[in-house]
N, C-alpha and C positions, 0 to 999 in steps of 0.2 A: 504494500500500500504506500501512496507518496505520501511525503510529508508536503503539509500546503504550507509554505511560505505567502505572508501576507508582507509586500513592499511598499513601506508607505515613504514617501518624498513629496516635493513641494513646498507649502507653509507660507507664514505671513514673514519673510527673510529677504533682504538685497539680494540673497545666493538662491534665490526659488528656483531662475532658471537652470541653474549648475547643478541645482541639486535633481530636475527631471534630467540633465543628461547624465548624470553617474546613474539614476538608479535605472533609467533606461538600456543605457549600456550595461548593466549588471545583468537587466534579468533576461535579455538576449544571450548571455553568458550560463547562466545557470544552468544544472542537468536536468535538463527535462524528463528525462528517466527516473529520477532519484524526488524530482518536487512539482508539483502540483504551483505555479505561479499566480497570486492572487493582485496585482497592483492596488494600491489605495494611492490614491492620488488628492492632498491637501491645496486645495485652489487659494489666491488670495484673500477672500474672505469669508478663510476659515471650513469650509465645509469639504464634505470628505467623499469623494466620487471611486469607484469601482468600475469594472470590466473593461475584456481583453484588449481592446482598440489603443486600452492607455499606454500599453507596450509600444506602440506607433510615434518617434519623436516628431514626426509631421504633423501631429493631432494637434498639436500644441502649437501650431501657430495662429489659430484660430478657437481659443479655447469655447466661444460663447457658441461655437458651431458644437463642439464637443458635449456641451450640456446638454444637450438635445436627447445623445445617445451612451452617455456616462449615466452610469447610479446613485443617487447619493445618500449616503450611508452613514453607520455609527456603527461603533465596537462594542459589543455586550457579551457578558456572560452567561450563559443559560444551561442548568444542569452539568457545571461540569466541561463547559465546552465554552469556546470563544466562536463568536459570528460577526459577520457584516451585515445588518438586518436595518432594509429601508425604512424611512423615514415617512411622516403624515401618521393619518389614523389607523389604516389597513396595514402595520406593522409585518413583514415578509423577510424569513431569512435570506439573504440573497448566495453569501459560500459561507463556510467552515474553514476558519484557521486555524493552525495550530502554532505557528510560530511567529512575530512578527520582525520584518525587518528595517528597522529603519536608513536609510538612504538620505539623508537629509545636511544640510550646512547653512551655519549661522543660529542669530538668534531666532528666541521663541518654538526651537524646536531640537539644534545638535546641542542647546547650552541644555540639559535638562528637563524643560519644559514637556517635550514627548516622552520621554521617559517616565516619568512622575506619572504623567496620566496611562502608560500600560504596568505600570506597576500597580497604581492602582486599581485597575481593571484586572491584574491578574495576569496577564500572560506574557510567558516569557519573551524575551527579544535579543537579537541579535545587537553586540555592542556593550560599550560602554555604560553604568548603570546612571543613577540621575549625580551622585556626587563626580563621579568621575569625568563625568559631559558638563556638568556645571564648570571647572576647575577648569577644565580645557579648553574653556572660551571665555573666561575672563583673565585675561593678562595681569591684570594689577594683582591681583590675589594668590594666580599661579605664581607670578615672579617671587609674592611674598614667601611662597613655599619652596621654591628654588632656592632661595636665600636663606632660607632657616634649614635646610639642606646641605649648604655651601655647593653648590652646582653653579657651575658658571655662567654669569648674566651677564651683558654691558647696562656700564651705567644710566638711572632715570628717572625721573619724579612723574607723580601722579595726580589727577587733582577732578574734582566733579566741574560739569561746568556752571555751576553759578559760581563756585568760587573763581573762577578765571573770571566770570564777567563783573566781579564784586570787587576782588585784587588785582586787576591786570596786572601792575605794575609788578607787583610782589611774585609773582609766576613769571614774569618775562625775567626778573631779575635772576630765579632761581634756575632756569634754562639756560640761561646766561651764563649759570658757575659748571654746569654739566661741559658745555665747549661746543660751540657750532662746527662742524653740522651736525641737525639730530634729525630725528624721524618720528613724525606725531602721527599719533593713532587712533582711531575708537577703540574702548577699552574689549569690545564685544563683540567684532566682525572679523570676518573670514572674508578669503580669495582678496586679501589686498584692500580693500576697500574703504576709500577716506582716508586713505596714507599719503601723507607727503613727505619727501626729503627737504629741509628749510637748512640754507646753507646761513644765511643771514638775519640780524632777529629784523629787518627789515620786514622779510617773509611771515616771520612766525604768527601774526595776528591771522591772515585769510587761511594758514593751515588751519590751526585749533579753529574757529570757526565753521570750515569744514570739516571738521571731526565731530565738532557739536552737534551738526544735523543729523547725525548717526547714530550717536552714544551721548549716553549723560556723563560718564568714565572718561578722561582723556590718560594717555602715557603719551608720556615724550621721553626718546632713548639718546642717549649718545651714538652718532654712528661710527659703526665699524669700518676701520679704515682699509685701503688694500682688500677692498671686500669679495668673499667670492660664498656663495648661497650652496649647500648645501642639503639635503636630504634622506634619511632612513627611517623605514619603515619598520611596525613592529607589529608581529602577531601572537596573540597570546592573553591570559588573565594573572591575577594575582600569584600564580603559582607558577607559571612557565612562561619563557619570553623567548621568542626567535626572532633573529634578524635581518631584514636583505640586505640586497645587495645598496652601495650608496650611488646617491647622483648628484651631478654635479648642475646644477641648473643654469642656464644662457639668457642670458640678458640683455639689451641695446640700453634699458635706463639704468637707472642708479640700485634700483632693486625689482626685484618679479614682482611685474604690476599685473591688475585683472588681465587685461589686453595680453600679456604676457602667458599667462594663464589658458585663457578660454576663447578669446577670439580667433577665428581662423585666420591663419596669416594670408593668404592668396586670395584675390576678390572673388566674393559668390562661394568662398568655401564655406564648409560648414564645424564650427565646431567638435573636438571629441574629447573633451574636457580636459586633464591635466594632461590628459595623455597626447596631445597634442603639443604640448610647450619642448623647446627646446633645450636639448642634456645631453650631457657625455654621462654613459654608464661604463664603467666603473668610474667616480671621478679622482681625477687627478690629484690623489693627495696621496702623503707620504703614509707607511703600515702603520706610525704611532699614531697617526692622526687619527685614522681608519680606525683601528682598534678602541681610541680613545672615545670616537662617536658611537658605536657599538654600545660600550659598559656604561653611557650618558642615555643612550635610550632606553636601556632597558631598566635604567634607575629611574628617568621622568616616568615612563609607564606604569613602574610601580609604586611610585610617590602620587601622583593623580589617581591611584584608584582607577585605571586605564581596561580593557578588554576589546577581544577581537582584534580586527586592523587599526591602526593608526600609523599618523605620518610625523615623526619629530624634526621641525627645521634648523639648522644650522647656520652660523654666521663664524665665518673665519677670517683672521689678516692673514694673508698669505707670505708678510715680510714678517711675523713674527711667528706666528703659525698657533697663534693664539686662538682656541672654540671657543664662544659661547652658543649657550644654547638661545634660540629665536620665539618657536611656541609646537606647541602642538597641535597636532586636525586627529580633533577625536573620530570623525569621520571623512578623512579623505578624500579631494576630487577622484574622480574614477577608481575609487577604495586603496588607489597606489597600487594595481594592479601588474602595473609596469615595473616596477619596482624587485616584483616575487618571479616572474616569468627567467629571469637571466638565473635564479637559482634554482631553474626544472621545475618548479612549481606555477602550472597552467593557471588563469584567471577562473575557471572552472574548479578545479582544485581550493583555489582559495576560500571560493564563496563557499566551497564545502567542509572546507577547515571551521571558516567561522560558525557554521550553522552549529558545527559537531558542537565548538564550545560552547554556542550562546547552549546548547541542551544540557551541556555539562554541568554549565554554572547553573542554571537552574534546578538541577538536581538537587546537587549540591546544598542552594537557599534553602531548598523546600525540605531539608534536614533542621534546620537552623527553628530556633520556635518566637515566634512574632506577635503568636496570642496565646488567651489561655481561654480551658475550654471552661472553666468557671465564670461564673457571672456576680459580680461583687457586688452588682446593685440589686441582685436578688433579694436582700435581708438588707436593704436603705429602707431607711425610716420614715421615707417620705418628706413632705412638709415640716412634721413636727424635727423631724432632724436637721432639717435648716436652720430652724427656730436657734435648736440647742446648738448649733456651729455662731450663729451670729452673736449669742449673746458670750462666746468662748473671748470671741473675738473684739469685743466691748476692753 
């Protein structure tokens, strides 16, 4: 019997569109032999659409033609069993899942947010849990765990933006001691987004401003000089970490911008998400350096509370040979598929690895005990026991 994989991507996220092409390119990918493909698809406002068509990245240029012949749907429990069961009054299961996968980037869905709500719906999923996806998309809090770690960061201050628009002065001044150039950011976005290099505190006002629009969070880092961008990838849970192979990423700006990313370089092409950006695999670094990104990923993995695939970025001087660490993609453009493929391990494969874990760890939880079967307010006293708590409390 297959397992039904339920793929949900989408969401109210800058990264909506990147996140349909990873998880479209996934479940093209996936053994159709071995699972049962379910797409759930999160449009941007918020609602939850179903069937096979959604496999089609064409569908998607035209989503309001799409509604027509999508489902829309919600996750429920019912005896024991997870479903997609339509919406209105004449309530219809529509499929049966048993696993959910999420595919997704950015806020309001890789930070957490989806995860908390299949958690508590109950069914297990593919990835990261809710602490671990939280930590991986906020930079200021991750960094603050890297530091109490002693893991390598470049230097950077942090600040909400009312207080930028309350102190300017007092933030410019403090940027100011970090050393130009740095590189401002939302504290809570993926694929590049709302990053600028400010070489001059000239600059630095329309950065941060443009971060604002983004994030309530701002960081500003010191950049890395002699800079050369780095990547590895890491599969595995709390208990076991494997590593790929690393890359070396290509650049024409100052660092991997979206455009970098995900736009098709040649006109009228079409995007194929990370996997399209340009890299030298293996990249060009010495064995200590290699090694040294190695025993760095698989400590952020296991300091974030990390599972399944992820992608840890690097930042290195190439005239000192100095790593720090950059962030981590608790869910990876195209899973970093590209990535496992140079070490014999098929994109196929992969998503099979993941599945096996995300079953594992769910096992595993559902050892752990979360409730208890007693009921405490069985023998409450009601009313009159309030009474006797307030006047305790006098």
């Amino acid at each position: 019997m297959k397992i039904k994989v339920g793929v949900i991507y989408g969401g109210v996220s800058v990264e909506h569109e990147i996140s349909i092409i990873s998880a479209v390119q996934a479940m093209n990918y996936m053994d159709a032999e071995k699972y049962d493909i379910i797409p759930i698809y999160i449009s941007k406002d918020r609602n939850f659409y179903t069937g096979k068509m959604l496999m089609d990245i064409d569908i998607y240029k035209d989503f309001n033609d799409l509604k027509r012949y999508a489902k829309k749907v919600t996750i429920v429990k019912k005896d024991g069993k997870f479903y997609l069961q339509s919406l209105g009054f004449l309530k219809k299961i529509v499929e049966e899942i048993d696993i959910a996968f999420p595919i997704v980037h950015g806020t309001n869905v890789e930070d957490g947010t989806l995860q908390g709500y299949l958690d508590t719906i109950g069914i297990p999923y593919v990835g990261s849990n809710v602490l671990g996806s939280a930590l991986g998309q906020d930079k200021v809090v991750m960094k603050q765990i890297f530091e109490s770690e002693k893991l390598p960061i470049s230097p950077y201050i942090w600040f909400y933006d009312y207080e930028y628009l309350n102190n300017t002065d007092t933030i410019t001044k403090e940027i100011k001691k970090l050393g130009y150039p740095v590189i401002v950011k939302p504290a809570s976005l993926g694929s590049s987004v709302g990053i600028t290099v400010v070489k001059s505190e000239d600059e630095i006002e329309e950065a941060i401003m443009d971060a604002i629009t983004y994030d309530t969070k701002i960081v500003v880092e010191k950049m890395v000089e002699n800079l050369v961008e780095v990547n590895c990838s890491v599969l595995g849970n709390y208990e076991y970490q494997q590593t790929s192979v690393i890359e070396e990423v290509m650049t024409t700006e100052e660092f991997l911008t979206y455009k970098d990313k995900y736009v098709g370089g040649a006109k009228g092409s079409k995007s194929k998400g990370m996997v399209s950006t340009d890299r030298i695999i293996p990249a060009r670094i010495s064995e200590k350096i290699k090694e040294e990104i190695e025993t760095l990923s698989k400590q952020v993995f296991k300091v974030l509370n990390l599972s399944g695939v992820c992608r840890i970025d690097f930042l290195i001087d190439k005239k000192t040979e100095k790593l720090y660490i950059n962030e981590p993609n608790t869910i990876p453009g195209s899973l970093a598929f590209y990535l496992w493929e140079p070490t014999g391990k098929s994109y196929k494969e992969l998503l099979d690895d993941m599945i096996t874990l995300s079953i594992k760890n769910y096992k595993n939880k559902s050892k752990k005990v979360y409730s208890f079967e007693t009921n405490v307010l069985s023998n409450f006293g009601g009313t009159k026991g309030l009474k006797g708590m307030k006047n305790k409390l006098k």
